[in-house]
VEXVO-738859 format. One line per field, with one value per atom (N, C-alpha, C, O): residue in one letter; residue number from 1; chain; x negated, y negated, z. Coordinates in pm, 1 decimal, always signed. Layout:
rest: [A|...] $
nr: [NUM|...] $
kette: [A|...] $
xx: [X|...] $
yy: [Y|...] $
zz: [Z|...] $
// end
This chain:
rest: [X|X|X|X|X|X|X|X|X|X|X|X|X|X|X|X|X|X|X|X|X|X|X|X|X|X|X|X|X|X|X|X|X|X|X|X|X|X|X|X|X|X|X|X|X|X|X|X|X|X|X|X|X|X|X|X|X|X|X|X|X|X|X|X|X|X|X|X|X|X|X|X|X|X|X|X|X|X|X|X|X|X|X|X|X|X|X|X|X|X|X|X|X|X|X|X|X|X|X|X|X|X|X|X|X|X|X|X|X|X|X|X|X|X|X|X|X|X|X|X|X|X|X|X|X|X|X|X|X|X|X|X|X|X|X|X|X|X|X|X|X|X|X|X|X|X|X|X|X|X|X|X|X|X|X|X|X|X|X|X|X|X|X|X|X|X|X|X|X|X|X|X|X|X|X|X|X|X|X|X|X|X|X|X|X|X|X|X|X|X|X|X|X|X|X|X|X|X|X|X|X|X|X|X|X|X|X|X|X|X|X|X|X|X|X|X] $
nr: [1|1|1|1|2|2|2|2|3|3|3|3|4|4|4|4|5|5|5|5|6|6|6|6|7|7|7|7|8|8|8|8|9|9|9|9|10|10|10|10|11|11|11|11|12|12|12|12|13|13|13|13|14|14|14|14|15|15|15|15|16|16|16|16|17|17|17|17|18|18|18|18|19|19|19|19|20|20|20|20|21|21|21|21|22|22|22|22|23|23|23|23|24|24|24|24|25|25|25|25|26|26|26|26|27|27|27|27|28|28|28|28|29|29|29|29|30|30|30|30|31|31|31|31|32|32|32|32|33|33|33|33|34|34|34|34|35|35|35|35|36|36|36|36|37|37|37|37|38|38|38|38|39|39|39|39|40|40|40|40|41|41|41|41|42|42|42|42|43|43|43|43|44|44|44|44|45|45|45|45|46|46|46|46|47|47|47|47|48|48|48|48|49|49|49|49|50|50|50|50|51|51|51|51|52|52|52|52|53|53|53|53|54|54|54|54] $
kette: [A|A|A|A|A|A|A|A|A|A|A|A|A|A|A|A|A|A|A|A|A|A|A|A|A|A|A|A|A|A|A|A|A|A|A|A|A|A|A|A|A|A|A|A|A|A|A|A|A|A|A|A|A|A|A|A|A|A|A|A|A|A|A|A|A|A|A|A|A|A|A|A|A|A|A|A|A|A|A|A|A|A|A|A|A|A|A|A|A|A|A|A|A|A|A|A|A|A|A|A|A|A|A|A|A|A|A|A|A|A|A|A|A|A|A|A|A|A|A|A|A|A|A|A|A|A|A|A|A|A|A|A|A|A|A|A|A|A|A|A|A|A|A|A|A|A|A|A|A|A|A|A|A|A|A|A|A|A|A|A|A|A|A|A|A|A|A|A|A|A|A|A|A|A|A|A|A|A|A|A|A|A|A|A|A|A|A|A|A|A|A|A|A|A|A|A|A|A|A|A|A|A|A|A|A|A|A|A|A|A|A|A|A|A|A|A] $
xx: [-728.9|-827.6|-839.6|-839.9|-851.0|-826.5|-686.7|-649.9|-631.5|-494.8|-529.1|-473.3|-646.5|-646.0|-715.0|-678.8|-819.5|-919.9|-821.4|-887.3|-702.2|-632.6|-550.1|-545.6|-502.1|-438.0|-460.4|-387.0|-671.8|-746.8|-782.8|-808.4|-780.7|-851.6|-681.7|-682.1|-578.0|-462.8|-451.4|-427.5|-466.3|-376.0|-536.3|-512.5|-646.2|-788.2|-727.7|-741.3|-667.1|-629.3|-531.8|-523.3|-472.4|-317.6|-350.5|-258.5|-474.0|-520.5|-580.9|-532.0|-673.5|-672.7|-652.9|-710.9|-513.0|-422.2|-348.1|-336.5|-296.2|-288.3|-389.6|-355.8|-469.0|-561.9|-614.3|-617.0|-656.7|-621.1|-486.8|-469.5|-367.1|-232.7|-263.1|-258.7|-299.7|-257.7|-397.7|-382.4|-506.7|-574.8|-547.7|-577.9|-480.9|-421.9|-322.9|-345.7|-236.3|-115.6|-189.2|-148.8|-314.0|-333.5|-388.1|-351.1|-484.7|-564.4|-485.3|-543.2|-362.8|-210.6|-171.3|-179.7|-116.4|-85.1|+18.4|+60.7|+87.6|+180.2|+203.5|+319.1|+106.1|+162.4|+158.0|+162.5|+149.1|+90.1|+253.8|+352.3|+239.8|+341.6|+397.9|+356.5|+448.6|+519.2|+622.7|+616.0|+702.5|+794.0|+787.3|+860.6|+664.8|+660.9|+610.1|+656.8|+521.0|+459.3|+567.3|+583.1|+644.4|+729.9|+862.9|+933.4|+848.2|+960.4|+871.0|+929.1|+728.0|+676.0|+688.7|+671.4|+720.5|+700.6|+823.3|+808.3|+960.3|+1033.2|+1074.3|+1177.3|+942.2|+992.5|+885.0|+915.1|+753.1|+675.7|+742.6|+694.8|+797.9|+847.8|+917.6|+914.3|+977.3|+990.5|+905.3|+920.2|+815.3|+664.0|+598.3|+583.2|+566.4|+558.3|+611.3|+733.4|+516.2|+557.3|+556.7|+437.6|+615.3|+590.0|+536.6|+583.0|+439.7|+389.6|+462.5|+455.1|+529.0|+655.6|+578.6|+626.4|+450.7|+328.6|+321.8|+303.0|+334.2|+283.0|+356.0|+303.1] $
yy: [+3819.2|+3718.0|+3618.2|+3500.4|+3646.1|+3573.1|+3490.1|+3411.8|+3524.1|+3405.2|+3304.6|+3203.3|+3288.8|+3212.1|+3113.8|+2996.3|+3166.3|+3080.7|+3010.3|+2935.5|+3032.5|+2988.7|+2874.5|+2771.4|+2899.2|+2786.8|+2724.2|+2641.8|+2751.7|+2597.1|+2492.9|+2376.0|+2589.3|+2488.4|+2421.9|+2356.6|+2438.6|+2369.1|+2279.7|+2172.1|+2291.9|+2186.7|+2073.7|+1955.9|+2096.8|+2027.9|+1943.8|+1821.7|+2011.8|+1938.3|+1810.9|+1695.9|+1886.6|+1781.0|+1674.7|+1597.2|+1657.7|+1601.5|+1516.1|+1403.2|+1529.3|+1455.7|+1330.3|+1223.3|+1415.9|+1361.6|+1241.3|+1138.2|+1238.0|+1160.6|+1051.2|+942.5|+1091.7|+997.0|+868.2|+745.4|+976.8|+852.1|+840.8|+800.9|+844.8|+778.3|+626.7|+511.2|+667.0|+567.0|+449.5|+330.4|+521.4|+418.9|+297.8|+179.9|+392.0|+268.9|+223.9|+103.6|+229.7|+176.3|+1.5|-114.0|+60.6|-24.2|-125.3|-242.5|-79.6|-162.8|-243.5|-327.7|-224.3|-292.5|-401.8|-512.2|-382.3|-457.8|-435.4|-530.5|-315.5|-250.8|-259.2|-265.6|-258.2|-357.5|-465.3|-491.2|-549.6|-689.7|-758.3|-738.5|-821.0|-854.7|-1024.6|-1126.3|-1026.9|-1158.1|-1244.4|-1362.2|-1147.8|-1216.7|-1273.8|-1361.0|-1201.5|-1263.3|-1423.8|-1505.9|-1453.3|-1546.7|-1651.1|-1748.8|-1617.8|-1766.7|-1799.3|-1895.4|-1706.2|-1708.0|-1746.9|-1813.5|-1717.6|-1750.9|-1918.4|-1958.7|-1977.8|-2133.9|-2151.4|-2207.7|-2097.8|-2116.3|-2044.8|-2049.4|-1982.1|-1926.9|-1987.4|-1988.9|-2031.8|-2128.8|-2195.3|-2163.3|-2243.3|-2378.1|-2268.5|-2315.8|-2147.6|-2040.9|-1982.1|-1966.3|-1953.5|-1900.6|-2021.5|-2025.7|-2122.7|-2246.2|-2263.7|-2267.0|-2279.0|-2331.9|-2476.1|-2506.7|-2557.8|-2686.1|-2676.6|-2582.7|-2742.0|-2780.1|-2936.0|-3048.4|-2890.5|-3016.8|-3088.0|-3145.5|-3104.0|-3220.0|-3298.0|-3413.8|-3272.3|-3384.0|-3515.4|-3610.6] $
zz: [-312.0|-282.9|-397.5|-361.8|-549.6|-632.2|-639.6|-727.2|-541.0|-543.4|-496.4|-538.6|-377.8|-262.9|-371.6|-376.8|-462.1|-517.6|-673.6|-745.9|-706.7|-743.5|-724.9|-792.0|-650.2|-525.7|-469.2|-414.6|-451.3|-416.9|-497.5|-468.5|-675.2|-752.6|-809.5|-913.8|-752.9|-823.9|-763.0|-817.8|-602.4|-531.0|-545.3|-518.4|-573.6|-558.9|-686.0|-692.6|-775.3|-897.5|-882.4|-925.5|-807.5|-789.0|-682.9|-656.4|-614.1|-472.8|-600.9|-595.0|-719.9|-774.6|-881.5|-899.7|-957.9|-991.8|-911.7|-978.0|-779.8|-763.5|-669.6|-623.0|-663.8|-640.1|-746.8|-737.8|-859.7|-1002.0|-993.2|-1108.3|-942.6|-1025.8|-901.2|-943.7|-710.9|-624.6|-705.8|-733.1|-724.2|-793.8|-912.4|-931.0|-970.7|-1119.2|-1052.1|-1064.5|-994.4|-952.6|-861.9|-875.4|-769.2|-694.3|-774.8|-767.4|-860.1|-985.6|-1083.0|-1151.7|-1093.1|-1190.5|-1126.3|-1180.0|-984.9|-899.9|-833.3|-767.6|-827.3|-831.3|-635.2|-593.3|-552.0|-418.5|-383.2|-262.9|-466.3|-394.2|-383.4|-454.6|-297.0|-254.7|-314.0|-258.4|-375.2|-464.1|-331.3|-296.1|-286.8|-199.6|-77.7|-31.0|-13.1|+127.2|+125.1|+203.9|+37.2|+39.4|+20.9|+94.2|-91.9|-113.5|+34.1|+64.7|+71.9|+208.3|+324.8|+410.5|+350.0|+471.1|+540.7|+655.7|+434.5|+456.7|+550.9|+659.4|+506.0|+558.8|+725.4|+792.8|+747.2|+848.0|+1001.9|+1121.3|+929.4|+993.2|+1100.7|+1209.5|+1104.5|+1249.2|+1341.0|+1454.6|+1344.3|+1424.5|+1521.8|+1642.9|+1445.9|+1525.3|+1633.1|+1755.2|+1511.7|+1644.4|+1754.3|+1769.7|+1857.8|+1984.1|+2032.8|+2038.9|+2062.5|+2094.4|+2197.0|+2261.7|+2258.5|+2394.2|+2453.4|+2403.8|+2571.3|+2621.8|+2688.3|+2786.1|+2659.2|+2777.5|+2690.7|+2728.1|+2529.4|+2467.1|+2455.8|+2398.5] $
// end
């Protein structure tokens, strides 16, 4: 029975370990995305639809 209570307080450990690691990572900037933005321009007139009444 003392295994079980072992093995809760490790993985409780490691559940929080990375919880602070996805935290700093997010807080750095470590997803923000640099590339989509400079490519979206070029892809603009694709998505557009012309309307053929005008």
């Amino acid at each position: 029975m003392s295994v079980i209570y072992i093995l809760i307080s490790v993985s409780i450990f490691v559940a929080i370990a990375f919880l602070i690691a996805f935290i700093k990572a997010v807080k750095s900037g470590q997803y923000d995305d640099d590339y989509t933005p400079s490519v979206r321009m070029l892809f603009d007139d694709e998505l557009k639809k012309e309307n053929p009444n005008k």
